[in-house]
SENU-244756 format. One line per field, with one value per atom (N, C-alpha, C, O): residue number from 1; x, y, z; residue in three letters. Coordinates in steps of 0.2 Angstrom, whole numbers. Layout:
REM residues N
resi: (NUM, ...)
east: (X, ...)
north: (Y, ...)
up: (Z, ...)
resn: (ALA, ...)
//
This chain:
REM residues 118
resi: (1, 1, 1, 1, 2, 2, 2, 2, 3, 3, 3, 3, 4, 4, 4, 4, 5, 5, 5, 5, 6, 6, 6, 6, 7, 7, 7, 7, 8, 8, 8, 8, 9, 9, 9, 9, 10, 10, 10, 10, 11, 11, 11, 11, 12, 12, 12, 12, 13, 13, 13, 13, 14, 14, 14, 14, 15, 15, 15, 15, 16, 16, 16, 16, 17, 17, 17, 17, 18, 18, 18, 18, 19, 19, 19, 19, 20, 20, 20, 20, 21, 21, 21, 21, 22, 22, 22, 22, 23, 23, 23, 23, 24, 24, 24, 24, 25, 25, 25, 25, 26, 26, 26, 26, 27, 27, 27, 27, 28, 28, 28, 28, 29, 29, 29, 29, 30, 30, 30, 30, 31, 31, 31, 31, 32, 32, 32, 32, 33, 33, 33, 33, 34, 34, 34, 34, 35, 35, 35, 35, 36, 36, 36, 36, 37, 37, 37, 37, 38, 38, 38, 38, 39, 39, 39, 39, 40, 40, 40, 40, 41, 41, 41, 41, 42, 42, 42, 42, 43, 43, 43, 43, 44, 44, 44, 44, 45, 45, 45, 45, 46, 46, 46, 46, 47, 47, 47, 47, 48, 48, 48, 48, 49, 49, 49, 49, 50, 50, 50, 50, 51, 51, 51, 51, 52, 52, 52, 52, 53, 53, 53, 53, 54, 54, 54, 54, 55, 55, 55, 55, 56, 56, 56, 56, 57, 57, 57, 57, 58, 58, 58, 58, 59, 59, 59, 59, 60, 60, 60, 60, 61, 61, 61, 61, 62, 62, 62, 62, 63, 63, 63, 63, 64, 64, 64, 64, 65, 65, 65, 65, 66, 66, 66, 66, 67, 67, 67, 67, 68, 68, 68, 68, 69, 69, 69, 69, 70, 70, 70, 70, 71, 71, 71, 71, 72, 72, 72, 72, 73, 73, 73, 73, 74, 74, 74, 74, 75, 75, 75, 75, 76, 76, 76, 76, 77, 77, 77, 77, 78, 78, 78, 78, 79, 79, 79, 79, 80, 80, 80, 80, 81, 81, 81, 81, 82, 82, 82, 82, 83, 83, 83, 83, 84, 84, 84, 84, 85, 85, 85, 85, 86, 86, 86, 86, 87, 87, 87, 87, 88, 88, 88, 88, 89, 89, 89, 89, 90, 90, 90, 90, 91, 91, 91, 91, 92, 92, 92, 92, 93, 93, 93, 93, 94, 94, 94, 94, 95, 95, 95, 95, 96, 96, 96, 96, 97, 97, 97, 97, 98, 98, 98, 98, 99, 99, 99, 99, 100, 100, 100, 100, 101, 101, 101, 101, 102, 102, 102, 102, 103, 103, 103, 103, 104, 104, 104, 104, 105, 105, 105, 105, 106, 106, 106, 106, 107, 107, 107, 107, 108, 108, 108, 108, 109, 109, 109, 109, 110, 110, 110, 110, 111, 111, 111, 111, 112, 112, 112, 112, 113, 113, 113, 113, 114, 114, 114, 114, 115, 115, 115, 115, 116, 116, 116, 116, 117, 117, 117, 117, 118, 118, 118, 118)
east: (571, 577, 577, 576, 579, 580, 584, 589, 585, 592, 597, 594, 603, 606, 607, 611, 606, 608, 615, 619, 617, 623, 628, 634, 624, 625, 625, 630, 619, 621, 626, 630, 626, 634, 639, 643, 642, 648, 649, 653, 642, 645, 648, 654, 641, 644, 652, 657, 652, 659, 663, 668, 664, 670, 672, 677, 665, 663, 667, 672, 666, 667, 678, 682, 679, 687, 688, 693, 686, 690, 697, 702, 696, 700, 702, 706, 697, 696, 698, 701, 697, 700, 705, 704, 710, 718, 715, 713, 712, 714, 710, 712, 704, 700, 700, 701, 698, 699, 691, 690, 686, 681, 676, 677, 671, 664, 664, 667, 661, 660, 665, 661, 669, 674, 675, 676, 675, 672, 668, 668, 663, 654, 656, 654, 661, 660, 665, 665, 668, 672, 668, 666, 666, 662, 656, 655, 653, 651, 651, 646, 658, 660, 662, 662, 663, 665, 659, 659, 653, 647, 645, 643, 646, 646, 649, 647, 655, 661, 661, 663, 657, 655, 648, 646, 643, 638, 639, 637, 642, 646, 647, 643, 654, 657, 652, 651, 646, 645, 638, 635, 637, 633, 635, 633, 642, 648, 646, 644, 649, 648, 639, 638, 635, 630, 630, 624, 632, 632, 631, 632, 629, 628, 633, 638, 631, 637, 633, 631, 635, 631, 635, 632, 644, 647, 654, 654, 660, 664, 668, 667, 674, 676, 682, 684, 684, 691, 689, 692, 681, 679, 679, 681, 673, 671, 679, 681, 681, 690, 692, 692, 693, 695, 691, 694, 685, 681, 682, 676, 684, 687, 693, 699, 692, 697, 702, 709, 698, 703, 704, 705, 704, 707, 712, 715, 715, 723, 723, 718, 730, 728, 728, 722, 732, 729, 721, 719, 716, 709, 707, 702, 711, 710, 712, 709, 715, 715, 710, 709, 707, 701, 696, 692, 695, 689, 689, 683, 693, 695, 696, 697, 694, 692, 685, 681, 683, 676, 671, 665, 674, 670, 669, 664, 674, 675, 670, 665, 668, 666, 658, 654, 658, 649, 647, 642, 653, 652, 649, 645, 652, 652, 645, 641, 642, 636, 632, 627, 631, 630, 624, 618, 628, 625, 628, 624, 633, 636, 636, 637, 634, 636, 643, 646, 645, 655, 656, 662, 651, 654, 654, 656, 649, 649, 655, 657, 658, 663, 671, 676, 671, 678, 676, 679, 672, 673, 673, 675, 670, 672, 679, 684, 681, 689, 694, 699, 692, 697, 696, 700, 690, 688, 692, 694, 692, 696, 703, 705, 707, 714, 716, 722, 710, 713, 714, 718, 709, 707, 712, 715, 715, 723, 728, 732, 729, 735, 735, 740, 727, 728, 731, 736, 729, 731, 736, 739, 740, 748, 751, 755, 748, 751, 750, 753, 745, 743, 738, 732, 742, 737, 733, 728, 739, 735, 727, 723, 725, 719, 715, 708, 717, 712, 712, 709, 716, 715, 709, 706, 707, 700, 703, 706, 702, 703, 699, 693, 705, 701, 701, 704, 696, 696, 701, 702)
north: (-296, -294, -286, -283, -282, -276, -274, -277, -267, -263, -261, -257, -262, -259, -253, -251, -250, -243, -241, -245, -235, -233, -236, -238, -234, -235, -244, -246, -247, -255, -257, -260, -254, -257, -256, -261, -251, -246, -252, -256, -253, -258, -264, -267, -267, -273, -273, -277, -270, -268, -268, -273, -264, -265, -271, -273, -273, -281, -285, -289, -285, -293, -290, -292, -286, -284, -286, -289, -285, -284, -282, -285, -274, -269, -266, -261, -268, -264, -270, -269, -274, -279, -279, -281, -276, -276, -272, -276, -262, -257, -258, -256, -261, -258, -265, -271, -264, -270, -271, -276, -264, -263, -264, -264, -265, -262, -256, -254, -251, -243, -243, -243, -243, -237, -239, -235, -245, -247, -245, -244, -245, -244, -232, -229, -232, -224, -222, -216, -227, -226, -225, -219, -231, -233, -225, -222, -224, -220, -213, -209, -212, -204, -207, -203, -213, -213, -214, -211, -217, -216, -208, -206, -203, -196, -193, -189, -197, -194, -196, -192, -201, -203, -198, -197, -197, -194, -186, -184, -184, -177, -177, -174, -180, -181, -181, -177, -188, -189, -183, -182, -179, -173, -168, -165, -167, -162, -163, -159, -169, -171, -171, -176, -167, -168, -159, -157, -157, -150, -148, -142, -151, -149, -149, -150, -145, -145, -145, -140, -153, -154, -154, -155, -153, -154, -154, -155, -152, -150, -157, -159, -161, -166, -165, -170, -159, -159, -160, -162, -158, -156, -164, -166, -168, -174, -178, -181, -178, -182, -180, -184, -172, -170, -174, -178, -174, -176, -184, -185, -188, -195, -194, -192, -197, -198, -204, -204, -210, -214, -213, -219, -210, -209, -208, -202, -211, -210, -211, -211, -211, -208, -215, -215, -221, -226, -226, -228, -224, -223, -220, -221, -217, -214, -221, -221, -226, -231, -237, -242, -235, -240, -237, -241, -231, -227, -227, -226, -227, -226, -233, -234, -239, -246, -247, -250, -244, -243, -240, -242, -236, -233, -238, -239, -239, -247, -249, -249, -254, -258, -255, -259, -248, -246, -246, -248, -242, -245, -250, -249, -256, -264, -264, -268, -260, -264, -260, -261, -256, -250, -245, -244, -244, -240, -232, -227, -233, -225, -226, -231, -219, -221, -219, -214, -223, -220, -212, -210, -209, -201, -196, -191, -204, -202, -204, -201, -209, -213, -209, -209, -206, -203, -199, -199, -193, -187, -188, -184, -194, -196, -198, -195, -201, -203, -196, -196, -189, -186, -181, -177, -180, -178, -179, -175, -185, -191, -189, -185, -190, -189, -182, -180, -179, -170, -169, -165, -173, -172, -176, -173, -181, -186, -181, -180, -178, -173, -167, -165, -165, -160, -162, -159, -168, -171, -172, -171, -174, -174, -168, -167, -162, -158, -151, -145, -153, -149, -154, -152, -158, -161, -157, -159, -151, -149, -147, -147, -146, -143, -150, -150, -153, -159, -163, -168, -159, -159, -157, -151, -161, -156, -153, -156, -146, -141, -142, -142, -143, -145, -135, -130, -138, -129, -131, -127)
up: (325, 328, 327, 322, 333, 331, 329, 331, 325, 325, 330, 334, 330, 334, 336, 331, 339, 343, 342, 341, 344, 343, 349, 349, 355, 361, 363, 366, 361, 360, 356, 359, 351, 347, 350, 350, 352, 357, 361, 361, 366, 373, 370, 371, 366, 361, 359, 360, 357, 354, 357, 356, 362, 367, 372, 373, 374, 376, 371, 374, 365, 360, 360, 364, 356, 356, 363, 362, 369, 378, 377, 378, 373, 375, 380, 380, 385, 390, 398, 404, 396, 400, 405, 411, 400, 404, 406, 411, 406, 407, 413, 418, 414, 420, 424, 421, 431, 435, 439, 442, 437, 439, 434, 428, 435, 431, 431, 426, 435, 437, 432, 427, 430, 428, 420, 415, 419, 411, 406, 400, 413, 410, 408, 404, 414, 414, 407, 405, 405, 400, 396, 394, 394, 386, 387, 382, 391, 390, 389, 388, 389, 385, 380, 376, 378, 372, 367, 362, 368, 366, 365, 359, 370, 370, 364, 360, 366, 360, 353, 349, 352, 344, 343, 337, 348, 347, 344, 339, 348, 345, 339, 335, 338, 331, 327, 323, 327, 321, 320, 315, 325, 324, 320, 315, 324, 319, 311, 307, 310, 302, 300, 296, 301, 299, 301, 302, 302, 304, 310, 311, 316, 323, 326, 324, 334, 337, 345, 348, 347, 352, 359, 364, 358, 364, 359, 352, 364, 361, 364, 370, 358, 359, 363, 366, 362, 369, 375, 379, 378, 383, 386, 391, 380, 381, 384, 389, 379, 382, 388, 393, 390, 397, 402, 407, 401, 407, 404, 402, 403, 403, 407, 405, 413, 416, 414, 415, 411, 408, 401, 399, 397, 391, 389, 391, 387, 382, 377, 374, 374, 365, 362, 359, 361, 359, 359, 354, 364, 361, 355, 353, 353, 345, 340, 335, 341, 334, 336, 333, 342, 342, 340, 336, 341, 341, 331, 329, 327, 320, 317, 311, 322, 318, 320, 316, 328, 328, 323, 323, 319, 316, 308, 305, 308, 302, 303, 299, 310, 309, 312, 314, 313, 311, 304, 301, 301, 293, 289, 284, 293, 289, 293, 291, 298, 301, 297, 300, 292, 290, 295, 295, 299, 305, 301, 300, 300, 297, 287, 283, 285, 277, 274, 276, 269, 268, 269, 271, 267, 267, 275, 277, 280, 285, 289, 294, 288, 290, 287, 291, 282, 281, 284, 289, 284, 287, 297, 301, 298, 307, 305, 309, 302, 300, 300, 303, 297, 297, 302, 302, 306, 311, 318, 322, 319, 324, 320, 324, 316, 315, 316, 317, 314, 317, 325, 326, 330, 335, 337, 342, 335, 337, 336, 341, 332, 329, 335, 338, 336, 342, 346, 348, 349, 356, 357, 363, 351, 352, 353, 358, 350, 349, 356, 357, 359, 363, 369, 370, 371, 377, 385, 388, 385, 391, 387, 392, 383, 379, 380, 380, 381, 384, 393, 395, 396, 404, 406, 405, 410, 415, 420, 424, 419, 425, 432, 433, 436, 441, 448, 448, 452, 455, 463, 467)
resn: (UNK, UNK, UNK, UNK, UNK, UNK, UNK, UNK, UNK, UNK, UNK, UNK, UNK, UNK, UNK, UNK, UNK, UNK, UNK, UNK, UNK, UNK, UNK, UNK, UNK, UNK, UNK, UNK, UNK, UNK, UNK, UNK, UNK, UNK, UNK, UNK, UNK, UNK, UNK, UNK, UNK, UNK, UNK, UNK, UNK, UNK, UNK, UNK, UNK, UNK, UNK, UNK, UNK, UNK, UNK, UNK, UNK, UNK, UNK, UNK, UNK, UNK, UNK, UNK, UNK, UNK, UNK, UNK, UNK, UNK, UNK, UNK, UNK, UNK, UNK, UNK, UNK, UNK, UNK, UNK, UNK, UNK, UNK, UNK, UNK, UNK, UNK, UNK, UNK, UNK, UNK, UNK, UNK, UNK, UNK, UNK, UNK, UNK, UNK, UNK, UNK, UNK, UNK, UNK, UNK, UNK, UNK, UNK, UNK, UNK, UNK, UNK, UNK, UNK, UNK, UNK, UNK, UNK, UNK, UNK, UNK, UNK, UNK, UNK, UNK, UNK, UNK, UNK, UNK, UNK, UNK, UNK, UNK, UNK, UNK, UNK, UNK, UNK, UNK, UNK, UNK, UNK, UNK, UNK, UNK, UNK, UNK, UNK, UNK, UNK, UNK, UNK, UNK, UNK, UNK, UNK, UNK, UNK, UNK, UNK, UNK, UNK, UNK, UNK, UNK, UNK, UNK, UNK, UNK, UNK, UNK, UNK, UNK, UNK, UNK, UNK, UNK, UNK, UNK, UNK, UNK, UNK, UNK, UNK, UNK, UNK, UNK, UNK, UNK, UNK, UNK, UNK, UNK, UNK, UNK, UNK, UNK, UNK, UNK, UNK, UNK, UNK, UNK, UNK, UNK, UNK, UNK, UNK, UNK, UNK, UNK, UNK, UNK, UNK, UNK, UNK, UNK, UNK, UNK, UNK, UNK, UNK, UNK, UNK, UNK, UNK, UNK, UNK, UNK, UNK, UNK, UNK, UNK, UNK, UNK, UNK, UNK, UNK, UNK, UNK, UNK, UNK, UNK, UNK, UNK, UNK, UNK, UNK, UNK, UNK, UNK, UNK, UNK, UNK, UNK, UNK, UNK, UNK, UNK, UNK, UNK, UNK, UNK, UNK, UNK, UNK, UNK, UNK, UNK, UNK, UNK, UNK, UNK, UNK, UNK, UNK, UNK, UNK, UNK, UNK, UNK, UNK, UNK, UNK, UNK, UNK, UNK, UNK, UNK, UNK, UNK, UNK, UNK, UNK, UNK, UNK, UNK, UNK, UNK, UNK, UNK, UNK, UNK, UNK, UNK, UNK, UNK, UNK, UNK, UNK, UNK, UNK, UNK, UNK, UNK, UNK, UNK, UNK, UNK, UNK, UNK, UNK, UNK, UNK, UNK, UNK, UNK, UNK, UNK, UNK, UNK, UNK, UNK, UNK, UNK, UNK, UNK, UNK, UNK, UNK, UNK, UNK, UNK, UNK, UNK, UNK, UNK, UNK, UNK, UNK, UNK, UNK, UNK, UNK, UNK, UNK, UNK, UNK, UNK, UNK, UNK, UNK, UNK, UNK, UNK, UNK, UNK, UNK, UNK, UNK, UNK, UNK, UNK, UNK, UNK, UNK, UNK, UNK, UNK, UNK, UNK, UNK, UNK, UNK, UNK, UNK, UNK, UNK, UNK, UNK, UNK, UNK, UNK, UNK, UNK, UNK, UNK, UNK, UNK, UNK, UNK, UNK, UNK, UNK, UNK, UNK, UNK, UNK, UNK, UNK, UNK, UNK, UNK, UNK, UNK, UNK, UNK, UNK, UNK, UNK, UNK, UNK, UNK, UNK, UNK, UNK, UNK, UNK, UNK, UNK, UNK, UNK, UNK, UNK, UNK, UNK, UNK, UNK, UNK, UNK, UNK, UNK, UNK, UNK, UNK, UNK, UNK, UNK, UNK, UNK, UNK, UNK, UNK, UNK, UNK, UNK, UNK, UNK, UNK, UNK, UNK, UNK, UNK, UNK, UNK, UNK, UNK, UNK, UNK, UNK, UNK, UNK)
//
């Protein structure tokens, strides 16, 4: 059996929860989700090792379906890369207060996550 990918786990994931159920009535738009949010965990978890591969306001703007409840999913997903031991704990808390800072921005300044449109 192979190991899971991050990208395999994400789709998995959101497939086994059907969080996404209610929200979409499509495929195309599911698939387009899940995949900024793969983006958006790819980022983060670069952040926390030092890199800087894309900026996470930018990643969210360009999700046309994201809302902020996506932060307490994306904050059990990371749980449960943990228990899969895809992430190690000191990488898991700092995606944990990374994600709460990025939640706290969005409260507190959502136009800063709008895509500018021309």
């Amino acid at each position: 059996m192979r190991a899971p990918t991050l990208p395999s786990f994400v789709h998995q994931w959101y497939e086994d929860a059907q969080v996404l159920d209610r929200r979409f009535k499509d495929l195309p738009a599911r698939r387009g989700f899940v995949a900024y949010q793969i983006r958006l965990l790819n980022s983060l978890i670069a952040q926390t090792k030092g890199r800087l591969i894309g900026s996470a306001e930018l990643i969210i703007a360009y999700n046309p379906y994201f809302v902020e409840s996506d932060f307490d999913d994306l904050l059990t997903l990371i749980t449960d890369l943990d228990d899969a031991t895809m992430l190690d704990d000191i990488e898991r808390e700092l995606l944990y207060e990374k994600l709460i800072d990025l939640r706290d921005h969005y409260r507190r300044r959502p136009y800063d996550f709008k895509r500018a449109y021309r």
